[in-house]
C-alpha positions, 0 to 999 in steps of 0.5 A: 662874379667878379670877371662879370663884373670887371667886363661891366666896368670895362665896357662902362656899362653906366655910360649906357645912361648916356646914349639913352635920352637922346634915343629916346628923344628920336623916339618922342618927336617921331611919335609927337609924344610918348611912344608905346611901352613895348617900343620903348623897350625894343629901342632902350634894348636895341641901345644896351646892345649896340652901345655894348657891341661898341664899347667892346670892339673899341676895347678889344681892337685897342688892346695893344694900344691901350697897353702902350698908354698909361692911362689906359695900361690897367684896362682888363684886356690891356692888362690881361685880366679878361681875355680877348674872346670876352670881347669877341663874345659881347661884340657877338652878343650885342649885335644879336640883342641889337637885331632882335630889337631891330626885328620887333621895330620895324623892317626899315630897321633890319634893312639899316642894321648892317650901317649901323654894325659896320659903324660899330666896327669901324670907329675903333680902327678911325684913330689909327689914320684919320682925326676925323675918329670924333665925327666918326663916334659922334655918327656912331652914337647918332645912330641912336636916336635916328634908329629910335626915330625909324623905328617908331615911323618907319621912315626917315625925315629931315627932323630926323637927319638934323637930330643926327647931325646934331647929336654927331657934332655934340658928341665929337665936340666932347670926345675931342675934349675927352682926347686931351687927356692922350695929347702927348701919348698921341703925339709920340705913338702916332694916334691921330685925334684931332688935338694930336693933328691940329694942336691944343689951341684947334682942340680948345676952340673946335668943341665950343663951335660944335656944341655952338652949332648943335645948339642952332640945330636944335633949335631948327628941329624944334621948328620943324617939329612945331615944339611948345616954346618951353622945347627951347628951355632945352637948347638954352641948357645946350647954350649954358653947357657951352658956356660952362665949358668954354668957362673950364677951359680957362680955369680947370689945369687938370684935363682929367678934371676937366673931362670928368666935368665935361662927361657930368655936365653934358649927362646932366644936359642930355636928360634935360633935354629929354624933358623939355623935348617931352614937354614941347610935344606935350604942349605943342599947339 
């Protein structure tokens, strides 16, 4: 019991809450209003398994990386409290849970699942030789809602394109805030991120102009999906994360402060926008 439950705070099991309202929002607008309760299950498990195939690749392939830092020197496979076949097991087993919630979707869904484990894999490896590794999880964690959107219709479409980029450039923008935590381990070790390649100054500024574009792409997507105007009360909420974080920059000195703020605030985002997204369907015209 206690291994299992050192392999569900290492792979942040909690953090599954995060994926979810946007996956779910994907699955609102495909359905223009709420999807089945068995597709429902089928995308919140084709999340729990993707989401842990991830967490557990990112662990396992950073292991050494992870040892050399020491904010992250007392992880389990870091430290050597789990063995590193743990994490080859839940990779494993992700991928399983993620193609049997594939399979009972749709075949659009099968026929994609191969991008969406290639993603998986890849994103740990990004940080050793491009800063682009922000984009590069954001696309990952995108996949969320684009595969619940194809797995309700079976198709792709520009709403579900935008919702994409959108929710890509929303989740780079707080993983590169997340990065200054490791600016100076970064800089010694070689690691790239974008605060380590551009500076502090790029890395203060770049999160506010994506949560900023995020924002506008919102509010497109509500356009193209003809949303009742309280969808907008949603992206308003996006506008006042922006600001609140644009206003922890100036104030908060500690970056682990910070990020633990940051990481509250944007959950607390992704669920309200859930329920403005639900009501702008509900009382579309």
């Amino acid at each position: 019991m206690n291994k299992i439950a050192l392999f569900l705070k290492e792979i942040r099991i909690e953090h599954t809450l995060f994926a979810l309202p946007f996956a779910y929002v994907g699955a609102v607008i495909a359905a223009h209003g709420l999807p089945s309760w068995p597709a429902l299950l089928w995308i919140t498990l084709a999340v729990l398994g993707a989401r842990t195939a991830a967490m557990a690749a990112n662990r396992y392939f950073d292991r050494d990386i992870d040892a050399r830092n020491p904010r992250t020197a007392r992880r389990a496979l870091a430290s050597g409290a789990l063995a590193p076949r743990t994490m080859l097991l839940a990779i494993a087993c992700g991928f399983v849970v993620l193609l049997i919630a594939a399979w009972q979707l749709n075949p659009l869904c099968v026929k994609l699942m191969p991008i969406a484990a290639l993603g998986v894999l890849a994103y740990p490896l990004c940080k050793r030789f491009t800063w682009l590794t922000h984009f590069v999880l954001g696309a990952v964690d995108a996949l969320a809602p684009l595969g619940a959107y194809i797995g309700i219709t079976g198709s792709v479409s520009a709403t579900a394109v935008l919702l994409f980029v959108a929710v890509t450039i929303w989740v780079a923008g707080f993983d590169i805030i997340y990065a200054l935590m490791d600016y100076q381990v970064d800089v010694e070790q070689g690691i790239q991120s974008l605060p380590a390649r551009f500076g502090m100054r790029a890395a203060h500024a770049l999160p506010i102009l994506l949560h900023v574009l995020m924002m506008a792409a919102l509010a497109w997507i509500g356009a193209l999906a003809h949303m009742a105007p309280v969808y907008y009360a949603g992206v308003l909420t996006a506008g006042a994360l922006t600001a609140y974080e644009a206003r922890l920059y100036r104030s908060a000195a500690n970056m682990f402060v910070l990020n633990e703020r940051v990481f509250i605030a944007n959950m607390g985002f992704s669920v309200v926008f859930l329920a403005t997204t639900i009501a702008g369907v509900a009382l579309a015209p």
